[in-house]
N, C-alpha and C positions, 0 to 999 in steps of 0.2 A: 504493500500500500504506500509506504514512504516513499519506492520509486517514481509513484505520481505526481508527487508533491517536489515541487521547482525550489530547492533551498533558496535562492536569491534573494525570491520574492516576500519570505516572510522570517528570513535570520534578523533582520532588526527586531519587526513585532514581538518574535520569539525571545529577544532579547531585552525588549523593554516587559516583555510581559513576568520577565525570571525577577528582572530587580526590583518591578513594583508588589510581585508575589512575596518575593524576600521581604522588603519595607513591611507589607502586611504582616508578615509572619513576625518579624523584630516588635511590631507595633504590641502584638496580642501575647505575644511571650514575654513582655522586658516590664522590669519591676512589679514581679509578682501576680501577672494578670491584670495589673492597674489597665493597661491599655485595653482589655477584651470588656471591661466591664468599662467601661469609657465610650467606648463603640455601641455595647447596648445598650447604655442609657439613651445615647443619639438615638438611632432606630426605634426605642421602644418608650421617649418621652419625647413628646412631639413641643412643650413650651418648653425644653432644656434645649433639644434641637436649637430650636428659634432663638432662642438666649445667645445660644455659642455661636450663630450665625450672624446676627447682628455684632456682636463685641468685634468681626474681624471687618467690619465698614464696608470700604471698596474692595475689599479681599472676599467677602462673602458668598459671589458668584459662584470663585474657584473652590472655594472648598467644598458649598454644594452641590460641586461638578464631580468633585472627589470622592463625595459619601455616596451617592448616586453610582459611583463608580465602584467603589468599596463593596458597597452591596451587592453589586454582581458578579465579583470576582469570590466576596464570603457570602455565598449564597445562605448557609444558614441564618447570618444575624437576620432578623426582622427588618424590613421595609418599603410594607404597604405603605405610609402614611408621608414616607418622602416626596413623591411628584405632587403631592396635596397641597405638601408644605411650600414646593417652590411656586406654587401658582397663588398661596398664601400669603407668601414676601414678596414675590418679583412680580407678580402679575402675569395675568394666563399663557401671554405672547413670552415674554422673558422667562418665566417657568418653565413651559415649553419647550424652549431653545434649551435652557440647560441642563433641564433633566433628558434630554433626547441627545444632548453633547456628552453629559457624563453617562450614559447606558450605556451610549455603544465604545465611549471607550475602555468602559467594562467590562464589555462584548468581547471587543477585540483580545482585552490583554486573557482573556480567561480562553479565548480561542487559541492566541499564541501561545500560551502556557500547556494545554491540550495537545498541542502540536509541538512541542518541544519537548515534554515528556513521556509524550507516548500510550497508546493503548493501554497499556500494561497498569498507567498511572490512574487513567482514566476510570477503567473498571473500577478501580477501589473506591474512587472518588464518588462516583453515583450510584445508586442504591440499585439494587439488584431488580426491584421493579422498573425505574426508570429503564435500566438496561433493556430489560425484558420487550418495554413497550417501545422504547424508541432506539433501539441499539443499530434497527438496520440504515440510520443516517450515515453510520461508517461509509457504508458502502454507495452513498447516494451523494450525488450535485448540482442535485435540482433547485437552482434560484427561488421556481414557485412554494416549493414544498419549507423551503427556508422561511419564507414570509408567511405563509400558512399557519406555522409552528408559532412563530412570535405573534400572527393578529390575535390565535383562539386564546383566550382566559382559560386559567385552570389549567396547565403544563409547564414545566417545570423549565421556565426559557432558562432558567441563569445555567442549573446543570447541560445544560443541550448548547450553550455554547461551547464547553469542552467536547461534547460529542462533536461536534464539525469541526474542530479543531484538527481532529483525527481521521477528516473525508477529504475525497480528493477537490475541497470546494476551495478555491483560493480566498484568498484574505480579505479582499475589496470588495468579492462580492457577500460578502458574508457582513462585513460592516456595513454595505449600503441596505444590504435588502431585510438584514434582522432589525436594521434601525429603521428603514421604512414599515416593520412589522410592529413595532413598538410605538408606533407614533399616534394612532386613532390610542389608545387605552394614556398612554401620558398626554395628550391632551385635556384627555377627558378630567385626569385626576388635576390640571393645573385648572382647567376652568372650574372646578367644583372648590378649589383652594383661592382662586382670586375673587370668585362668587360669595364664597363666605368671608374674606375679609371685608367686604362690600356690603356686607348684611342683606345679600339678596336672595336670602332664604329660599324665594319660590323658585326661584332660577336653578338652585342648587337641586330642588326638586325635579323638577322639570329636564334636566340633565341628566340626573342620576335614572331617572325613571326610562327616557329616552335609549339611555345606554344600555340600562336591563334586557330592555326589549330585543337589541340587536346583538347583546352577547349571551344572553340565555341560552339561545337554539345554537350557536355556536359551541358552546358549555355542552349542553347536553350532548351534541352527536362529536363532539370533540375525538372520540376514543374512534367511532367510526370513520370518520375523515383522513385522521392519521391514518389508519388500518386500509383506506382506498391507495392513500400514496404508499404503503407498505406493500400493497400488493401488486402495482404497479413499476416498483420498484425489481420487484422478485421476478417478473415476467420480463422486465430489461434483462435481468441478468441471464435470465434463460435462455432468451433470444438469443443474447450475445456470445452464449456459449453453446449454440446449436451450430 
């Protein structure tokens, strides 16, 4: 599988994705776990969030480009309530932007890092379900089925950047097309956080309720759609090997 993949093209990413994993890693190991439990208050107290956000001024942007970033590379910490908060402070348009800047560079390094260490690392990495249901990405490089995976709610985007990490899907298109799959749902969460800083209640309603509607049926046949492009995929391979 490696022979598919064009070193050139993705030894920096792979490179930037090793030192900002290490960073991470230093962060949440150094001084007794100070830093792991630092990290979950961010993700899991949304006015401390806001606090340490504002204290860094004009520097604010960047770092909740970083925690938005953070988050998908430490898929476990918690955060739902991020792209809320950026459309909370920044407003729908600037929330937006930065939480769709910081996913996919989250994307990316957790792609590279997948691709730099290999299958081997990967399996450990996600859960044996995941594997299960979404594992024949390895073998796939279909732009559609990329964007498909990021638009549905309810699957596990942050781990399934490591799975393509490991497909012969090169790098650029994997940052355009999972950040164009991510952009309808962070929208939504920065309009529903600029709305409530706005005190427009009904609007928030009205949004939230909207949304429902369109990712319910999404949600629900989720498992089957995946399992279309699954089998789809399997029928390539067949062909190609007849």
């Amino acid at each position: 599988m490696r022979d598919l993949i064009s070193r050139p093209r993705w030894t920096v990413v792979a490179g930037v994705s090793v030192l900002f994993t290490a960073a991470c890693l230093w962060l949440l190991l150094a001084d007794d776990h100070a830093g792991y439990r630092f990290l979950r208050r961010l993700y899991q107290d949304k006015e401390f969030l806001k606090l340490t956000l504002r204290e860094w001024g004009i520097l604010a942007p960047v770092i909740f480009m970083a925690i938005q970033a953070l988050q998908v590379v430490i898929s476990p910490v918690p955060g739902e309530a991020t792209g809320f908060l950026g459309g909370y402070l920044f407003g729908v348009w600037l929330g937006f932007v930065y939480s769709t800047i910081g996913l996919t560079l989250g994307s990316v390094v957790a792609f590279g890092a997948g691709r730099w260490l290999g299958a081997h690392f990967v399996r450990k990495l996600v859960s044996k379900e995941t594997w299960d249901r979404l594992g024949f990405i390895v073998e796939a490089e279909g732009a559609i089925l990329c964007f498909i995976i990021y638009l549905i709610p309810g699957l596990p985007k942050d781990m399934v950047c490591y799975l393509f990490g490991i497909s012969p899907m090169p790098v650029w298109v994997f940052a355009l097309v999972s950040g164009l799959g991510r952009m309808p749902g962070t929208w939504i969460l920065s309009a529903q956080g600029s709305q409530t800083a706005a005190g427009q209640y009904i609007h928030v309603v009205l949004v939230t309720a909207v949304a429902v509607a369109v990712a319910l049926p999404l949600y629900y046949y989720r498992h089957r759609i995946v399992g279309w492009f699954e089998g789809r995929n399997g029928q390539g391979s067949g062909e190609g090997g007849a």
